[in-house]
N, C-alpha and C positions, 0 to 999 in steps of 0.2 A: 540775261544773267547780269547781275547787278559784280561789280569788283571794284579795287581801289584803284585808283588813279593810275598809280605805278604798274597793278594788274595791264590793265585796259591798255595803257600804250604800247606793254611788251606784246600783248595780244596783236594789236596794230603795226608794232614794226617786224611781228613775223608774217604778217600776212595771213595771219586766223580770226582776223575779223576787221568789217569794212566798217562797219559802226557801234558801238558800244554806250553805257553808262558807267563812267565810271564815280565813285561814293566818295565821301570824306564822314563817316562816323560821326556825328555830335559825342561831346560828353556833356559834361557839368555846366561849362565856362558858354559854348556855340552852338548852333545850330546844325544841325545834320544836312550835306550839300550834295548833289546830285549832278553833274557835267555830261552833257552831248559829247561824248571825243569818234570823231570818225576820220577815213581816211580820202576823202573829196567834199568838195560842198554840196555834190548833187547827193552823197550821203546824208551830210547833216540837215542839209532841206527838210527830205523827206521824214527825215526824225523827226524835227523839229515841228513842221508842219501837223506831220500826223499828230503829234502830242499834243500841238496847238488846238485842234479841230475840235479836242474832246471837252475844250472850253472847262478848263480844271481850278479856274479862279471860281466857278460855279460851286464848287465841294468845298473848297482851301481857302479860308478870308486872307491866308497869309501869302497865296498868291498873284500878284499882277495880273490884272486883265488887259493884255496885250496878245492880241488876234498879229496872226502873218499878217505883213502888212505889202500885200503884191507889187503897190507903186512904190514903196520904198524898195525893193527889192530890183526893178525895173533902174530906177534913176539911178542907185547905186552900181549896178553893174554896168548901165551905159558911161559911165567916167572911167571906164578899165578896157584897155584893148581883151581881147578872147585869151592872151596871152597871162594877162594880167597886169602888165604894165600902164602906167597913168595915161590918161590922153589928155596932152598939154590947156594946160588951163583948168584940168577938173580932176586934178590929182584928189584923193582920200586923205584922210587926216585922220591917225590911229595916237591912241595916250596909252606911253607905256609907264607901269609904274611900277618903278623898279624897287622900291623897298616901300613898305609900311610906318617908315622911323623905327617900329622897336624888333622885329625879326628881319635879318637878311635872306633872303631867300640863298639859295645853295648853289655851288658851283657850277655847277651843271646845269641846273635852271637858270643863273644869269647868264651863261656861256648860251642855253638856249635863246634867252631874249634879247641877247646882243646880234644872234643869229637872225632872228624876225625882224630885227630894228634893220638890219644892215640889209635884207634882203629888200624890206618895204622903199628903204629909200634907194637901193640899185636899181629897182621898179618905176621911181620916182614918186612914191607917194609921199608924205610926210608923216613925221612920226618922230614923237616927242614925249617930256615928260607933263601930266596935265597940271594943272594947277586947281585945287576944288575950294571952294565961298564954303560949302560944309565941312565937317568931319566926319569922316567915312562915306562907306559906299555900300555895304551890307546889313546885313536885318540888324547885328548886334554893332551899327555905327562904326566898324573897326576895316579899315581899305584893307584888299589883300593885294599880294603880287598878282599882277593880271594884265592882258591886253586886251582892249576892247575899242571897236571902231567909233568914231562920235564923227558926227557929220555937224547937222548946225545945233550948236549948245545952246540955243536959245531957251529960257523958261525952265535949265536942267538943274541952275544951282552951281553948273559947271563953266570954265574957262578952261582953254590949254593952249597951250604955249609950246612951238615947233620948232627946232633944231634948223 
């Protein structure tokens, strides 16, 4: 079952579902978006993966052909105790980015991302605001509020810069 965003999390924080999709509508102006939200990573794995496998950049020119990638998957989790916390020296590096310039994201949403920010680096990882050589980050050029892991920025167009 497909739902919005806001659907899918309430689903999630009552405990009626361990993994979801949840939508963001296109209109006139963007694109129509799609989100993995679940409640573990061994959840979102196997989403992800399964949805990966059906090799969908095959049907969709508008999709990235990017296959699970097992040794990144391996290297990045060996830099994290089972806990989750950094192991000294191979901490992660996460870019949060907290506004767009021209929408603030919502109270609640930055009250959440100040929550991820504080928790990654109680963890010790790092985590910051990125800095991008582009403009934007989306099909329609336009960054949104988001958190996304970036290991080495090499060839991405990207830089970021850590707290």
């Amino acid at each position: 079952m497909l739902t919005t965003e806001a659907g899918e999390a309430a689903l999630q924080a009552l405990r009626a579902s361990s993994v979801g999709l949840g939508t963001d509508i296109g209109q006139n102006t963007y694109a129509s978006s799609v989100g993995v939200m679940g409640t573990s990573i061994e959840a979102l794995k196997l989403v992800m993966t399964s949805i990966l496998s059906t090799k969908p950049w095959k049907d969709d020119p508008n999709v990235v052909k990017m296959p699970w990638d097992y040794e990144i998957e391996a290297s990045t989790l060996a830099r994290a105790h089972p806990g989750g916390s950094a192991k000294e020296g191979l901490e992660l590096k996460f870019g949060i980015l907290w506004t767009d310039g021209v929408v603030r994201p919502q109270p609640p949403v930055r009250r959440a991302m100040r929550l991820v920010h504080t928790i990654l680096q109680d963890f010790g990882h790092k985590a910051g605001q990125p800095i991008s050589r582009r403009q934007g980050y989306g099909r329609d050029q336009s960054p949104t509020p988001s958190v996304w892991l970036t290991g080495d920025v090499t060839g991405l167009g990207l830089e970021a810069s850590f707290a």
